[in-house]
TORKOL-4160 file (C-alpha; in steps of 0.2 Angstrom, whole numbers, padded with zeros to 4 digits, m for minus):
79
<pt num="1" X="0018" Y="0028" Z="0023"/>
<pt num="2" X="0031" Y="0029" Z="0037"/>
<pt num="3" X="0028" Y="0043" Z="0050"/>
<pt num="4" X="0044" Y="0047" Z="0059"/>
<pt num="5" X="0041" Y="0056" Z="0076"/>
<pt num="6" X="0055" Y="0069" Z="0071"/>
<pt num="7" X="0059" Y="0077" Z="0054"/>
<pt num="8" X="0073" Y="0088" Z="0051"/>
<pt num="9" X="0076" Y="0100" Z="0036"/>
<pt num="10" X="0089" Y="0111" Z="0028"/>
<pt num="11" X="0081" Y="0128" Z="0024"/>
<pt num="12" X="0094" Y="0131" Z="0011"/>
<pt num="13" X="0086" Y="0118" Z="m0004"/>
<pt num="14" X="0089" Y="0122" Z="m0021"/>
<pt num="15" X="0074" Y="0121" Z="m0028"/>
<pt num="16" X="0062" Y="0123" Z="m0015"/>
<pt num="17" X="0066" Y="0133" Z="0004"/>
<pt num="18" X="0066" Y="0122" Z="0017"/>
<pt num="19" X="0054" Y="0135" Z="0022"/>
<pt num="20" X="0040" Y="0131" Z="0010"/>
<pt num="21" X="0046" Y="0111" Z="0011"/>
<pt num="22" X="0040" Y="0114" Z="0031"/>
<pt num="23" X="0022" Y="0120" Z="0026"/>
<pt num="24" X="0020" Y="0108" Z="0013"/>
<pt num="25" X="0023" Y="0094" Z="0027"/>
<pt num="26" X="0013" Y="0103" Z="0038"/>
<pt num="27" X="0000" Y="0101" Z="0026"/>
<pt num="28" X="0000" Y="0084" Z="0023"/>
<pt num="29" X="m0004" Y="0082" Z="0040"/>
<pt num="30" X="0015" Y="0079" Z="0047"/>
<pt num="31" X="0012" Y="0081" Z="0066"/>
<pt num="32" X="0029" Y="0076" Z="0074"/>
<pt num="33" X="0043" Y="0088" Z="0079"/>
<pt num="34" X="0050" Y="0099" Z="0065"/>
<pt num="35" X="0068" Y="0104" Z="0066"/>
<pt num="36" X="0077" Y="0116" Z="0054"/>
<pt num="37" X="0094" Y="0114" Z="0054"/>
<pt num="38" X="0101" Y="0130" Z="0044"/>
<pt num="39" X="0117" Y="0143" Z="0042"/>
<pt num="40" X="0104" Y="0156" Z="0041"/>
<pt num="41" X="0101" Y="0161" Z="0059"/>
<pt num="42" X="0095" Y="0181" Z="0061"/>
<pt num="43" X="0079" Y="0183" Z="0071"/>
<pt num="44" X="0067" Y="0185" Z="0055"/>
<pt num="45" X="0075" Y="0168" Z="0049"/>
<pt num="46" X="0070" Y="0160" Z="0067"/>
<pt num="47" X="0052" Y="0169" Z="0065"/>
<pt num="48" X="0050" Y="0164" Z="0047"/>
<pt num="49" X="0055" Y="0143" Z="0052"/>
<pt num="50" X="0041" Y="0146" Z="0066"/>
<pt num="51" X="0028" Y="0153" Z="0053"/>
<pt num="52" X="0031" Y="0138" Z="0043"/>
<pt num="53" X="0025" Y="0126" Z="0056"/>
<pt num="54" X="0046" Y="0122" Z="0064"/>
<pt num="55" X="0045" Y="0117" Z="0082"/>
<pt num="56" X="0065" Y="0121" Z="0084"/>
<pt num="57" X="0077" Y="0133" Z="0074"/>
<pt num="58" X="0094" Y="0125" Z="0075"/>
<pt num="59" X="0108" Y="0137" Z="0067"/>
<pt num="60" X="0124" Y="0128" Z="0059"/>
<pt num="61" X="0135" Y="0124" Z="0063"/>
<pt num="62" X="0124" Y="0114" Z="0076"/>
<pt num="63" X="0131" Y="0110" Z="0093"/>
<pt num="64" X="0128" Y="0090" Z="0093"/>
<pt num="65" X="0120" Y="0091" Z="0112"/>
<pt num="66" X="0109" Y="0104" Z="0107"/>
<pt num="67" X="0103" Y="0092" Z="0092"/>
<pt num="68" X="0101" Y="0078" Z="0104"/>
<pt num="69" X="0091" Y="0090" Z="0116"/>
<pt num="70" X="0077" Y="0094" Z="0103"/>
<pt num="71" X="0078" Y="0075" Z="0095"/>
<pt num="72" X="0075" Y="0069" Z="0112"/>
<pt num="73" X="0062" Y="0082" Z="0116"/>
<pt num="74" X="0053" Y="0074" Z="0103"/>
<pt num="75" X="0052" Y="0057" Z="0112"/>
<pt num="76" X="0067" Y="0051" Z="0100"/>
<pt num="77" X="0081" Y="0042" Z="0110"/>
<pt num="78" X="0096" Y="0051" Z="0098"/>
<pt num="79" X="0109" Y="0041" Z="0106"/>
């Protein structure tokens, strides 16, 4: 019921990828920012978070001003 302005997700989820978790949110009509926060990092991991309907691609281990840069850019005051 609740719709939180930000969401953020793992991408490494044991039994369903943080990938497929974005599009099913996506899906249920999830319109706020979308952040995956993840140890994988190459380009195609970037592009496949973008695919799935992420706004930001945050690699672990996440540098806490750049976590508060995209929670605030999504109209959350992170502090």
């Amino acid at each position: 019921r609740e719709r939180p302005p930000v969401c953020i997700l793992d991408i490494g989820l044991p039994d369903m990828d943080g990938f497929e978790l974005g599009r099913a949110v996506r899906r249920l009509g999830f319109d706020g920012t979308l952040l995956a926060l993840t140890g994988y990092g190459q380009e195609r991991d970037k592009q496949r978070a973008k695919d799935a309907g992420f706004d930001r691609h945050l690699t672990k281990p996440v540098d806490i001003g750049q976590l508060h840069l995209a929670i605030d850019g999504a109209g959350v005051d992170a502090r």
